[in-house]
N, C-alpha and C positions, 0 to 999 in steps of 0.2 A: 435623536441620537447623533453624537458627532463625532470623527473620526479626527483624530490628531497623529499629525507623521514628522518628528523632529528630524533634520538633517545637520550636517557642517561641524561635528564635532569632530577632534582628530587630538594627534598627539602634538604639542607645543612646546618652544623650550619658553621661560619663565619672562616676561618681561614681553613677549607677546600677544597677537592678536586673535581672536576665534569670532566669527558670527555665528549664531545658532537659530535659524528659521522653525519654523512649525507652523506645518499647512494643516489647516481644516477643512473638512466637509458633513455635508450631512448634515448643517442647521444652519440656523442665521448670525454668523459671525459676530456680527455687530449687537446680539443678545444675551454674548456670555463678555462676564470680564476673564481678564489672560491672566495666567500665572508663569513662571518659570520657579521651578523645584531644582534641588540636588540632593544626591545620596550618596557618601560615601562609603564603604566596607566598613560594616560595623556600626553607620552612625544614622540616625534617624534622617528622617525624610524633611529639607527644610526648606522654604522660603528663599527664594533670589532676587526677583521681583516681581511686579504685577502692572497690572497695568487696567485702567475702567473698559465702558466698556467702546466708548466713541474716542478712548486715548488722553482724554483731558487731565489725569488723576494715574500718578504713578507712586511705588514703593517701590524701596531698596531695602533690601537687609544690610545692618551696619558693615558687614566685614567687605561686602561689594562697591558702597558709596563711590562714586568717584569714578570709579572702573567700569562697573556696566550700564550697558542704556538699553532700557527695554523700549518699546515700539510696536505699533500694529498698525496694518494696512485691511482695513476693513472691504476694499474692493477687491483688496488680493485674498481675503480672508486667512490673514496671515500676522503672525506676531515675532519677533524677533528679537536676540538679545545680542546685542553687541558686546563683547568680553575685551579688556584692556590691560595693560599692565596684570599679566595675570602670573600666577604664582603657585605654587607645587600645593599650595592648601585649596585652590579650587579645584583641582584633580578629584573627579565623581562624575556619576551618569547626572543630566540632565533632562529634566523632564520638562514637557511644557504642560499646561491643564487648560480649563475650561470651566468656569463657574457662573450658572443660570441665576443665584440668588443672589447675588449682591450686586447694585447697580454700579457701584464702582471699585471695589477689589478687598479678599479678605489675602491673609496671611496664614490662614489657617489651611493646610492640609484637606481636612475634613471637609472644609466649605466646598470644593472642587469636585464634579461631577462626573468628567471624564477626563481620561490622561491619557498620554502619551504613550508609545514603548522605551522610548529615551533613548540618548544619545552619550556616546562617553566623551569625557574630556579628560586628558591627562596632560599635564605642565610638569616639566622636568626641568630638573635646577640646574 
């Protein structure tokens, strides 16, 4: 069982920066690959990036490229997603996950075994 705790979300104006940590415990870090989710009001639960599971193998969702950098530090047992030029349409909670079954990262929701309580982010224009 693994416990995920996002921190560093807060309110932004647009054209700003955010880092977004999540610390785990409770399993072998370096056994799950990472995700980072969003969910905005109303709108389903999606894909930000990912990341394998030793870090060599990463995604981005199209609307992110360029802007975010995900990352993990498997000593710290910790994943992180860097936010950049960011913009009133990445305004959503964030989540970070955890997924046992794939050696190196799905995109899919459903693949992800345990998550976060998340973090909000809001960017103002």
């Amino acid at each position: 069982q693994v416990q995920l705790v996002e921190s560093g979300g807060g309110l932004v104006q647009a054209g700003g920066s955010l880092r977004l940590s999540c610390a785990a415990s409770g399993g072998t870090f370096s056994s799950y690959s990472m995700g980072w989710f969003r969910q905005a009001p109303g709108k389903e639960r999606d894909i930000v990036a990912a990341i394998s599971r030793i870090g060599g193998r990463t995604y981005y969702a199209d609307s992110v490229k360029g802007r975010f950098t995900i990352s993990r530090d498997n000593a710290k047992n910790a994943v992180y997603l860097q936010m950049t030029s960011l913009e009133p349409e990445d305004t959503a909670v964030y989540y970070c996950a955890a997924d046992r079954r794939n050696y190196y990262y799905s995109d899919s929701p459903g693949q992800y075994d345990y998550w976060g309580q998340g973090t909000q982010v809001t960017v103002s224009s």
